[in-house]
C-alpha atoms as one frame of an Amber mdcrd trajectory, in Angstrom:
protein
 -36.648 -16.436  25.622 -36.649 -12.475  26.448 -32.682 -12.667  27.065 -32.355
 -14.524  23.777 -34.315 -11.660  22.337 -32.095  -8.993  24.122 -29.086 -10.819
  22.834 -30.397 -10.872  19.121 -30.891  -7.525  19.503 -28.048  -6.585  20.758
 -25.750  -8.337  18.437 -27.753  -7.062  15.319 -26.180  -3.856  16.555 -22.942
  -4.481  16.846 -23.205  -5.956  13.455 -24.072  -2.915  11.990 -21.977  -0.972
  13.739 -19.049  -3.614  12.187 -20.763  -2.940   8.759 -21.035   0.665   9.190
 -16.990   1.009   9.942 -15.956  -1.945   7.579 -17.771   0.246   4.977 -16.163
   3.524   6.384 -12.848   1.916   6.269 -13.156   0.776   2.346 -14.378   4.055
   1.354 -10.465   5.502   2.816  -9.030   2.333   1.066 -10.345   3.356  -2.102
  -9.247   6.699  -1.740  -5.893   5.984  -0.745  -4.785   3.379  -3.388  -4.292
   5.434  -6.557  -1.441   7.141  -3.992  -0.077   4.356  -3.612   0.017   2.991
  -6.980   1.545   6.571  -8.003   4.224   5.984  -4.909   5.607   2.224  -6.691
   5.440   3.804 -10.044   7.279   6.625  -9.125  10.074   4.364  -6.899  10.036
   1.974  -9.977  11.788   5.008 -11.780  14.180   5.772  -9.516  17.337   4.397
 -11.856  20.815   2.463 -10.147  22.817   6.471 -11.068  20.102   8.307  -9.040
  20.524   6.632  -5.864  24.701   6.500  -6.320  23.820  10.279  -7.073  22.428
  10.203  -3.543  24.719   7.880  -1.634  27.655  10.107  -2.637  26.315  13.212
  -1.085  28.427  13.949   2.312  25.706  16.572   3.285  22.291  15.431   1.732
  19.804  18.307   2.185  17.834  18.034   5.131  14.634  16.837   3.829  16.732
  13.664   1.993  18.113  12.898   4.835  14.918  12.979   7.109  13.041  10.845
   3.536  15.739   8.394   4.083  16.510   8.347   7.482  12.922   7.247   7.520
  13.231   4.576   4.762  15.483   2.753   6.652  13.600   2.931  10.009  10.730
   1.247   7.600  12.870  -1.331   6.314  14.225  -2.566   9.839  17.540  -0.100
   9.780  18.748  -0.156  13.456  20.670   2.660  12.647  20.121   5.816  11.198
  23.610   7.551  10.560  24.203   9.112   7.400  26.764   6.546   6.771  24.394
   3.488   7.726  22.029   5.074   5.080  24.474   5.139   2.160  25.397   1.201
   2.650  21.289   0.449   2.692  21.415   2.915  -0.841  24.565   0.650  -1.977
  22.087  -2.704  -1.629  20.992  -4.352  -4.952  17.924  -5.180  -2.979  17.026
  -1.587  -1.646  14.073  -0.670  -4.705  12.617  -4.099  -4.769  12.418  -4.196
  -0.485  10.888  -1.011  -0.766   8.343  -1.906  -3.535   7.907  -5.146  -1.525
   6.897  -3.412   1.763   3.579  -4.607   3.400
């Protein structure tokens, strides 16, 4: 009976520990979803001229680049050559996979 006791005890604990981040870790949910509603909204405007805009660029500035190099890591790009980049731009599919992400 006393170890049954112990274990009560023991797992009340850990269950509010459990609570205590599961509430912790809504609190940073909350926070973080108006970002990422503002993130889709803001890809939603990105228009077919802006990314051919883009894609034609033989030098992007750095930081596009980098923003895109890292898109395509995201979306499962194997490589990241400048080149490799401007056929993912080129894909009919590109906005919606990125809106899709999870």
């Amino acid at each position: 009976k006393e170890e049954a006791e112990k274990m009560s005890v023991e797992v009340e604990s850990q269950q509010n520990a459990i609570n205590e981040r599961k509430e912790k870790a809504q609190i940073e949910l909350d926070e973080a979803e108006p970002a990422l509603i503002s993130a889709k909204n803001s890809v939603k405007g990105i228009k077919k001229r802006d990314l051919d805009e883009i894609r034609n660029l033989g030098r992007p500035p750095v930081n596009v680049k980098l923003t895109l190099e890292c898109v395509a890591i995201m979306l499962g790009q194997k490589s990241v050559e400048w080149a490799d980049v401007r056929k993912l731009l080129a894909k009919p599919d590109f906005i919606p996979n990125i809106l899709s992400f999870d």
